[in-house]
Backbone as JSON Lines, residues from 0, in Angstrom:
{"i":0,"aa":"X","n":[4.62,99.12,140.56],"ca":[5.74,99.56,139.75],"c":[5.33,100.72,138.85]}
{"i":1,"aa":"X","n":[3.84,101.14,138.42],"ca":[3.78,101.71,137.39],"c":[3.23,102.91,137.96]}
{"i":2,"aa":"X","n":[3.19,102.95,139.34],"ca":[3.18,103.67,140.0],"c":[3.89,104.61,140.47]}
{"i":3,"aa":"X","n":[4.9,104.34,140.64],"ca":[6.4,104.54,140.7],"c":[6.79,105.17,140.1]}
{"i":4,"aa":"X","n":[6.81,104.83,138.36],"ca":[7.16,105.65,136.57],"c":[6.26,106.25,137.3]}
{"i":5,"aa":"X","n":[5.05,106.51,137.73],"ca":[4.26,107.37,137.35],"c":[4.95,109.22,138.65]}
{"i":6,"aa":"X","n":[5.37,108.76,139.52],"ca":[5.75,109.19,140.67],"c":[6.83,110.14,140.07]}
{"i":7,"aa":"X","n":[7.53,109.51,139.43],"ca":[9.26,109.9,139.18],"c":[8.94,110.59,138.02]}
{"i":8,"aa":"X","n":[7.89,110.14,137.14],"ca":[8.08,111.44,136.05],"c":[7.14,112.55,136.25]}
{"i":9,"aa":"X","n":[6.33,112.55,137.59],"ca":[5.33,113.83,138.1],"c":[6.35,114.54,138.55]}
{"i":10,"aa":"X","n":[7.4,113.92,139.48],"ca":[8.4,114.66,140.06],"c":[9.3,115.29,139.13]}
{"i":11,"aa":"X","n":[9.9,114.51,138.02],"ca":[10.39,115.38,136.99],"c":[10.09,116.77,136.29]}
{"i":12,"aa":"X","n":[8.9,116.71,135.96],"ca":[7.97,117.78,135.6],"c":[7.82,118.6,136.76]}
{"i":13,"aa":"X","n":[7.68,118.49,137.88],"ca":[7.72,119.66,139.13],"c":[8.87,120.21,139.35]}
{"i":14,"aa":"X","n":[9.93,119.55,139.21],"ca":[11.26,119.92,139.71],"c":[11.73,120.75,138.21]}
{"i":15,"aa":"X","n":[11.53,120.32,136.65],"ca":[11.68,121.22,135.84],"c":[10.99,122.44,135.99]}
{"i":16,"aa":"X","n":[9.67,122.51,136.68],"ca":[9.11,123.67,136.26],"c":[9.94,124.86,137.62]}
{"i":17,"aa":"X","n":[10.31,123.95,138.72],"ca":[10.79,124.64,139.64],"c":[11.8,125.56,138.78]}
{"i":18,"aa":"X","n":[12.81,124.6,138.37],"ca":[14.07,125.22,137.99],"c":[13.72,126.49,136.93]}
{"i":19,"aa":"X","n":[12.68,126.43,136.37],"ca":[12.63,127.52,135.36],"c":[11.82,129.05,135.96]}
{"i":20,"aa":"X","n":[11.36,128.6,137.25],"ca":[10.47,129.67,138.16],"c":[11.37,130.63,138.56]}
{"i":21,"aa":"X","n":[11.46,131.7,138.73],"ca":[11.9,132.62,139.81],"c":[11.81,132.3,141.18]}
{"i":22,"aa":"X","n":[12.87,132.34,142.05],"ca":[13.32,132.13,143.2],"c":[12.02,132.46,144.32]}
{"i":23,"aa":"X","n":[11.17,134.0,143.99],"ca":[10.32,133.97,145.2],"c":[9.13,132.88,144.74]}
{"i":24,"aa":"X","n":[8.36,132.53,143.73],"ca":[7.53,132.31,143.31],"c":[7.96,130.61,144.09]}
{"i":25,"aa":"X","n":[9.2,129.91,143.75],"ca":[9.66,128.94,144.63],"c":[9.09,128.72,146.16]}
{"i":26,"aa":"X","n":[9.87,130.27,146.13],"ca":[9.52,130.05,148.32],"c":[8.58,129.99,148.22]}
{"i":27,"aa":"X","n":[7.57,130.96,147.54],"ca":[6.15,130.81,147.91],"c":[5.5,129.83,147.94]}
{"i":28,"aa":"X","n":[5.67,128.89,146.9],"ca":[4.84,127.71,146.85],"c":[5.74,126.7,147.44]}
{"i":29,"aa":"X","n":[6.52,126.91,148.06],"ca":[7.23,125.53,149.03],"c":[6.44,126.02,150.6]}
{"i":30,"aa":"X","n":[6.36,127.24,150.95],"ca":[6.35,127.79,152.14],"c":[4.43,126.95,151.89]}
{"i":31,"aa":"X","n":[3.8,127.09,150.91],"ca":[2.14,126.66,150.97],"c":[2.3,125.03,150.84]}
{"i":32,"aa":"X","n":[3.16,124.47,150.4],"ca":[2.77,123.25,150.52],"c":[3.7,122.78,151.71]}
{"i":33,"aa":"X","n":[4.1,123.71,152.34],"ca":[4.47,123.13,153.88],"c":[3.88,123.19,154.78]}
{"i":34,"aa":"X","n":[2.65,124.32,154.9],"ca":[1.6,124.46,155.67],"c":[0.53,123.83,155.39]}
{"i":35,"aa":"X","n":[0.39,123.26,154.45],"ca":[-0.51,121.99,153.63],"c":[-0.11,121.17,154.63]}
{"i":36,"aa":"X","n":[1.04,119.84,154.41],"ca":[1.46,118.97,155.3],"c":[1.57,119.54,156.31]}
{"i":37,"aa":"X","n":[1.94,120.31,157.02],"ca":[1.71,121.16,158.18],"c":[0.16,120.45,158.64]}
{"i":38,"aa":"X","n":[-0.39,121.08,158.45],"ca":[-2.19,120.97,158.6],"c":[-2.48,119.81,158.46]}
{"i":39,"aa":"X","n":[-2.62,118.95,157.7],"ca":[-2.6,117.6,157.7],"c":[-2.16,116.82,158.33]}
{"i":40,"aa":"X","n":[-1.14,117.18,158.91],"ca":[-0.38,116.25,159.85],"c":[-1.08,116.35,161.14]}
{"i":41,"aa":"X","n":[-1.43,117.4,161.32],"ca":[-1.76,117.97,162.91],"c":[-3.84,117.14,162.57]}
{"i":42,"aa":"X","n":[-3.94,117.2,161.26],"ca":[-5.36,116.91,161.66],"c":[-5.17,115.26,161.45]}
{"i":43,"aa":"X","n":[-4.55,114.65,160.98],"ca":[-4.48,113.1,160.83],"c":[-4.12,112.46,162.49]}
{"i":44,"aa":"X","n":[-3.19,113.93,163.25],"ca":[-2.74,113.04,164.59],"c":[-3.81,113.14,165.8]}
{"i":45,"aa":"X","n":[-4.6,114.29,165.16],"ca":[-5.94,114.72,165.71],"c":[-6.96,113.45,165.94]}
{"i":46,"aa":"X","n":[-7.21,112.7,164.78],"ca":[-8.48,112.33,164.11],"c":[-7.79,110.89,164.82]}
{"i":47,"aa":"X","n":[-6.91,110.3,164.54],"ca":[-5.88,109.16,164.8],"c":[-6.28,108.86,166.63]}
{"i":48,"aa":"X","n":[-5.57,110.04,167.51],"ca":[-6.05,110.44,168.83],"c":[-7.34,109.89,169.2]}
{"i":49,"aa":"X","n":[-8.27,110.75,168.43],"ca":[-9.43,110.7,168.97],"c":[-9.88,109.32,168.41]}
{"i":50,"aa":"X","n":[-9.91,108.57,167.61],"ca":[-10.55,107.88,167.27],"c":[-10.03,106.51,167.96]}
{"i":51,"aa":"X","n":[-8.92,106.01,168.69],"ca":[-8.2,105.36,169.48],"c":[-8.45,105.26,170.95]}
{"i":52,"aa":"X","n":[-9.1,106.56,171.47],"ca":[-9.74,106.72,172.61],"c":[-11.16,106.21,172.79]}
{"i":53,"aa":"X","n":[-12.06,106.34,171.95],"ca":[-13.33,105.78,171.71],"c":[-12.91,104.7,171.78]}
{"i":54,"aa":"X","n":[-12.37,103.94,171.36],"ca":[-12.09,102.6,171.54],"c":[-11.93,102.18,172.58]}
């Protein structure tokens, strides 16, 4: 649960600072933390793959 408060008011604080950013500075850092999860995803289904086959 306190995890949670802790979740919702990180998100608060991101989403205020969004709203006060300029529009490109937005894209920019949505477009990097999409290629973040981007990348991560591809190396978790990577690592997931391979490590299921050894088996």
């Amino acid at each position: 649960m306190l995890f949670l408060v802790a979740a919702l008011l990180l998100l608060g604080v991101v989403m205020g600072s969004v709203a006060h950013a300029p529009l490109p500075v937005t894209l920019v850092a949505a477009a990097v933390i999409g290629v973040w999860l981007a990348v991560f995803a591809v190396r978790e289904r990577h690592a997931r793959r391979r490590h299921t086959s050894a088996n």
